[in-house]
C-alpha positions as CSV (number, residue, x, y, z in Angstrom):
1,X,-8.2,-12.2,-104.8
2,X,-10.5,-12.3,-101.8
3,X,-11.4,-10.0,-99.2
4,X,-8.3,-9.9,-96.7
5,X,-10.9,-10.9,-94.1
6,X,-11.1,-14.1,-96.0
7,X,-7.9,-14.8,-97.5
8,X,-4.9,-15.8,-95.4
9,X,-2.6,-12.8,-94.5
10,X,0.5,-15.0,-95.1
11,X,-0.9,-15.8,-99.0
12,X,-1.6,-12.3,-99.4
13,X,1.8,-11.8,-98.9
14,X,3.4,-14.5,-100.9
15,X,1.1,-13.5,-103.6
16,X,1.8,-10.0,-104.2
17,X,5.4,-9.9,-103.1
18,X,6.9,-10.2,-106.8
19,X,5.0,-7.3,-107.6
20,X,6.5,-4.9,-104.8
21,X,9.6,-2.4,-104.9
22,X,12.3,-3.4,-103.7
23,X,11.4,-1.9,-100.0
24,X,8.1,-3.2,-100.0
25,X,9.8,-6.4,-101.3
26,X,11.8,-6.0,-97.8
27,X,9.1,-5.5,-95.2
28,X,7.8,-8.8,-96.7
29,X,10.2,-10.9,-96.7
30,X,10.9,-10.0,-93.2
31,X,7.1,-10.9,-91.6
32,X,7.3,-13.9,-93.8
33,X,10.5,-15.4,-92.2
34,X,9.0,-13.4,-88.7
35,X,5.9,-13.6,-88.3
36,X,5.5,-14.3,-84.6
37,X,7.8,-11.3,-84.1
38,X,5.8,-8.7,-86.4
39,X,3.0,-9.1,-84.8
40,X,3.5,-7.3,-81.2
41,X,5.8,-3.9,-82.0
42,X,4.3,-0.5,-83.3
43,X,4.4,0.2,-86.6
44,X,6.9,2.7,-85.7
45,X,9.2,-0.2,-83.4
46,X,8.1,-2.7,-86.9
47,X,9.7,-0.4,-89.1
48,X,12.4,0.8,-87.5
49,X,13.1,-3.6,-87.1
50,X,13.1,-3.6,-90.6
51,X,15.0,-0.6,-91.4
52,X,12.0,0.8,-93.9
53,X,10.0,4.0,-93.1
54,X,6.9,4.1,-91.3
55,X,5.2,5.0,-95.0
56,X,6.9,2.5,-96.6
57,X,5.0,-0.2,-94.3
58,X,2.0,1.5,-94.5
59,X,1.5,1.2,-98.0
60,X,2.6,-2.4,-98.3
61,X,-0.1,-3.2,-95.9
62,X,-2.6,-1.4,-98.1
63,X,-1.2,-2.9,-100.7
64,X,-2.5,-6.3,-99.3
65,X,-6.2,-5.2,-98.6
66,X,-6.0,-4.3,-95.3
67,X,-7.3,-0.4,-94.1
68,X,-4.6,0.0,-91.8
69,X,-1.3,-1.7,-90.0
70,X,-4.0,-2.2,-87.3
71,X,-6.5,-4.3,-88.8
72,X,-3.3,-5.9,-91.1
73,X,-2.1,-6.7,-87.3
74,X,-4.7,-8.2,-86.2
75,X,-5.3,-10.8,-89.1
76,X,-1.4,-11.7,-88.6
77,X,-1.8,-12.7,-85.0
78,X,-5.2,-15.1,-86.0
79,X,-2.8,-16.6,-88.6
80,X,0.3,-17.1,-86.8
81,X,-0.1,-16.9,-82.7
82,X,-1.9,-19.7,-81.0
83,X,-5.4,-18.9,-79.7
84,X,-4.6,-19.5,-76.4
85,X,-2.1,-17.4,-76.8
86,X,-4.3,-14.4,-77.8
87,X,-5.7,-14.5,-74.4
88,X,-2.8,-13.6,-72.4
89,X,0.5,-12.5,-72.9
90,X,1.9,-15.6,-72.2
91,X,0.8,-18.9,-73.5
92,X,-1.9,-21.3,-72.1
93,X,-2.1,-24.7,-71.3
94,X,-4.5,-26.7,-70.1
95,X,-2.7,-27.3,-67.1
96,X,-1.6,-24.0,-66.3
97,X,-2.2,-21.8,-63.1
98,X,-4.5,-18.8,-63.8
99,X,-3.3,-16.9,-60.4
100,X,0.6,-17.7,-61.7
101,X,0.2,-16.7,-64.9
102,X,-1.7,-13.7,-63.7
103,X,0.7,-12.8,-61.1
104,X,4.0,-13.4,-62.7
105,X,3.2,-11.1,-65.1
106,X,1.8,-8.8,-63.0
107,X,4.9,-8.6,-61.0
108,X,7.0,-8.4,-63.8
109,X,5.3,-5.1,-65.8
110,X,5.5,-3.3,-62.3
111,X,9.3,-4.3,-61.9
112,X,9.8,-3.2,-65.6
113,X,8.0,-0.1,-64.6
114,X,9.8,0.9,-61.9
115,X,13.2,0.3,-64.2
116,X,11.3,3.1,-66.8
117,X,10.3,5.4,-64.8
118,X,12.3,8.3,-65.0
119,X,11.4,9.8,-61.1
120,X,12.6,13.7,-62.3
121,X,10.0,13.8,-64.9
122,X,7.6,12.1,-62.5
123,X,8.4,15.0,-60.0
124,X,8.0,17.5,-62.5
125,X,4.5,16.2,-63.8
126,X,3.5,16.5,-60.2
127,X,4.8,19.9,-59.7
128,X,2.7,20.2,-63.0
129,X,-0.4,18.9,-61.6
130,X,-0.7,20.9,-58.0
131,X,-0.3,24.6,-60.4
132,X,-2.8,23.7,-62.9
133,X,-6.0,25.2,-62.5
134,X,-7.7,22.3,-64.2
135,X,-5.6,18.9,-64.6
136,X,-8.0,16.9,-67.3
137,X,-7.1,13.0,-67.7
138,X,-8.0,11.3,-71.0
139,X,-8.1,7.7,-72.1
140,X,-10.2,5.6,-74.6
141,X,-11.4,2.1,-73.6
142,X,-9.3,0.4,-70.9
143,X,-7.2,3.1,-70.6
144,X,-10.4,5.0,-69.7
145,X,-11.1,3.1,-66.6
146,X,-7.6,4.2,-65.1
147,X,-8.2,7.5,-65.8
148,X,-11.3,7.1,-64.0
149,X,-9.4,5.8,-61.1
150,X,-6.6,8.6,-61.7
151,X,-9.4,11.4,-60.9
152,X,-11.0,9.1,-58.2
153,X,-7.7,9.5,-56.4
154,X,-6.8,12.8,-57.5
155,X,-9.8,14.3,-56.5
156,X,-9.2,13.9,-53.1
157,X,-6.3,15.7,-52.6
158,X,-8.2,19.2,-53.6
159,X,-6.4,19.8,-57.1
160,X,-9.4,20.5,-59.7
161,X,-9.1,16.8,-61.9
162,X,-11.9,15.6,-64.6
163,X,-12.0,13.2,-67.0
164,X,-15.1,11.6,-68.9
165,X,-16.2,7.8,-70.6
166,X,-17.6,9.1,-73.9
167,X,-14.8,10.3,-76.8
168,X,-16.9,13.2,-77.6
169,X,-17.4,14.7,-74.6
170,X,-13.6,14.1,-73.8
171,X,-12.8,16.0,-77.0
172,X,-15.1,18.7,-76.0
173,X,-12.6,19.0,-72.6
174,X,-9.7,19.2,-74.5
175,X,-11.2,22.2,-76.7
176,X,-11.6,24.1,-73.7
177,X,-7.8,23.8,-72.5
178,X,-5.7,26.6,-71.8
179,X,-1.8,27.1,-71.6
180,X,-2.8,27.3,-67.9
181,X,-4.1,23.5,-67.5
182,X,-2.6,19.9,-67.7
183,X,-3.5,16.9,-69.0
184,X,-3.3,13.2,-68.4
185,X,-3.4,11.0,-71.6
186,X,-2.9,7.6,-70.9
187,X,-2.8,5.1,-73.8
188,X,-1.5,1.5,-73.5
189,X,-0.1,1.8,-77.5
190,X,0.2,5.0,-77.8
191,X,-1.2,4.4,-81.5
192,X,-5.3,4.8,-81.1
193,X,-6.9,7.3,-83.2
194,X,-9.0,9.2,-81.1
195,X,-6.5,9.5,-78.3
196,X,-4.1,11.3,-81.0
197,X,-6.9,13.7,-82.0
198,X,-7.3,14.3,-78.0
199,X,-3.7,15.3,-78.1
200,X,-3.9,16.9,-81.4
201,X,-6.5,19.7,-79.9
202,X,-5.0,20.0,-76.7
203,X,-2.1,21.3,-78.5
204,X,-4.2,23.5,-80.8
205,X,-5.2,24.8,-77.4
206,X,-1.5,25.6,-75.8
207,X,-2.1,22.7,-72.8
208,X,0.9,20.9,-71.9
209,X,0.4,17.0,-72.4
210,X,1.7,14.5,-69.5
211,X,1.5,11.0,-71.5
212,X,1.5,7.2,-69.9
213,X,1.8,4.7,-72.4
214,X,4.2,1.6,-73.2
215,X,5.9,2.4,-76.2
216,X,8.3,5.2,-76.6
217,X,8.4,5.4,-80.3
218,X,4.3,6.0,-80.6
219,X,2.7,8.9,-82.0
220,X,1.5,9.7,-78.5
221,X,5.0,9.3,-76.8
222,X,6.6,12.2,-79.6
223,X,3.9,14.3,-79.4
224,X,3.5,14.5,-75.4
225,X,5.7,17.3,-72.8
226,X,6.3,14.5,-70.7
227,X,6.6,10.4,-71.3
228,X,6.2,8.3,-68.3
229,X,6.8,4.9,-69.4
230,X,5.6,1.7,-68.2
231,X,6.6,-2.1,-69.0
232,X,4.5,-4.7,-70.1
233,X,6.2,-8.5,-71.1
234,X,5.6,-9.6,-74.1
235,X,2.4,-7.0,-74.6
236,X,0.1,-7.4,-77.4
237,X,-2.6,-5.5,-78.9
238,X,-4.4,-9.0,-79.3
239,X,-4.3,-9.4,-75.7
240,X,-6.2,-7.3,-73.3
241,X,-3.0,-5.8,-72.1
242,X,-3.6,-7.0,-68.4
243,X,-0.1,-6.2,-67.0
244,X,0.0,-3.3,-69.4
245,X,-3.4,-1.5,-67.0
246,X,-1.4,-2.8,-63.8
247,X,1.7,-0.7,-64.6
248,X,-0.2,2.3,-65.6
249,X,-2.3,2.4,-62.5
250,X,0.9,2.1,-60.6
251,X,2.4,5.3,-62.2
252,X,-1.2,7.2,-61.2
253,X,-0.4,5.9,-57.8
254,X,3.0,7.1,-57.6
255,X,2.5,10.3,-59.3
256,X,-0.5,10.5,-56.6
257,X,1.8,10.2,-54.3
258,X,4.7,12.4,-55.9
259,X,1.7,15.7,-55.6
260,X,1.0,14.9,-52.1
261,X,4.6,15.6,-51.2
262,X,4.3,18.7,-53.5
263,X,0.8,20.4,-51.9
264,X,1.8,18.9,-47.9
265,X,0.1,20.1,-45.4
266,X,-3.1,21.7,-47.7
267,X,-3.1,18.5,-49.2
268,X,-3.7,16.8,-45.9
269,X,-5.8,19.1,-45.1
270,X,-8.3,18.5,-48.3
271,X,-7.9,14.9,-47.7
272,X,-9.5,14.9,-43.9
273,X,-12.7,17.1,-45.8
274,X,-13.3,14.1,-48.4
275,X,-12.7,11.8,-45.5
276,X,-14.8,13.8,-42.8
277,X,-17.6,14.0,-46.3
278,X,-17.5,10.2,-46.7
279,X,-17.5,9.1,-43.1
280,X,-21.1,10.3,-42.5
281,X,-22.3,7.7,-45.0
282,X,-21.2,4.7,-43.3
283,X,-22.7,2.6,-40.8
């Protein structure tokens, strides 16, 4: 048998199934009648569909070749979703309207967000934020960029924020947490390695975590204090997860928004010194 990079993912299947037990037997007959639908949940959400344990998927996709569900992911959705498909997370036709396509889905992540949100835990993440004497935010790759904008807003307001682009030097942050300090992990799947080791040594460290992602049922959803879910139709790791950034840089704004409210006046106050700072620079 070829390398799974090679060899159709729906052949490996077919041609190992006979020699599975019986609930490895299960997980493929169901991506063989659903393959469409196993490509977009977790491997947690996957599993739970099929009624098999999380360990019981994982070794059937090793059991095809593959390293991990990720990469065992992936090579499903080349196989089965339509390339124009993989671009969005909504299919494309030659005829179709960029600015809808963008917008409706735009629109419909932030109203799915709002649905999710639960405002309490919202409030008491802000609460959280305006006491900690350092409030870190963390994300890897696109999630990274709203973390930079979550500290670009943050920062104004006085409270002590920080985040950085590089893993390591993100890592290095979270080693330095105390039970004194929050942080901000933000992760679209909830499922990415490094993130998880982020988390992993902020709890080594005592820090509570305050997570943003779309999938209650990842690893980084059970391991955080507080969840603060977002919507995203139809998401896919495949895709670039568009609608999935939107939503989360909604929740930053809101939770902006919710600490404002929390620090009042001395939060005004800080505002009008980064404002006063900034002014001198323009023309």
């Amino acid at each position: 048998m070829g390398s799974p990079s090679k060899t159709s993912c729906v052949y490996l299947i077919h041609s190992c199934i006979e020699s599975c037990s019986a609930k490895e037997k299960r997980v493929g007959e169901y991506i063989l009648a659903n393959p469409a639908k196993s490509v977009h949940p977790s491997i947690d959400e996957l599993a739970s569909q099929i009624g098999v344990s999380v360990s019981t998927l994982l070794r059937f996709v090793k059991k095809l070749g593959y390293e991990g569900y990720q990469e065992f992911r992936i090579a499903l959705a080349t196989e089965t979703i339509a390339p124009e498909a993989r671009i969005f997370e909504t299919s494309l036709y030659p005829s179709s309207d960029p600015v809808g396509i963008s917008f409706t889905a735009a629109r419909s992540a932030l109203e799915m967000t709002e649905r999710l949100v639960d405002e309490e835990v919202l409030e008491q993440v802000a609460r959280r934020v305006c006491e900690a004497e350092v409030f870190s935010i963390f994300g890897i790759g696109g999630s990274g960029l709203v973390a930079a904008d979550a500290v670009h807003k943050f920062i104004r307001s006085g409270i002590h924020c920080q985040t950085a682009a590089d893993y390591h030097l993100q890592l290095m942050m979270a080693s330095q947490a105390s039970p004194r300090d929050l942080a901000l992990v933000i992760s679209h799947t909830g499922t990415n390695k490094d993130t998880l080791a982020i988390v992993e040594e902020l709890r080594k460290r005592g820090c509570e975590v305050a997570a943003i992602t779309t999938y209650p049922r990842s690893p980084l959803a059970r391991r955080a204090d507080y969840l603060l879910l977002s919507g995203a139709p139809g998401a896919s790791v495949i895709s670039e997860a568009f609608s999935a950034r939107i939503a989360h840089l909604a929740i930053v704004d809101a939770l902006y928004i919710a600490a404002m409210g929390v620090l009042e006046r001395k939060g005004l106050e800080n505002m009008d010194k980064m404002r006063q700072a900034i002014a001198g620079r323009r023309l």
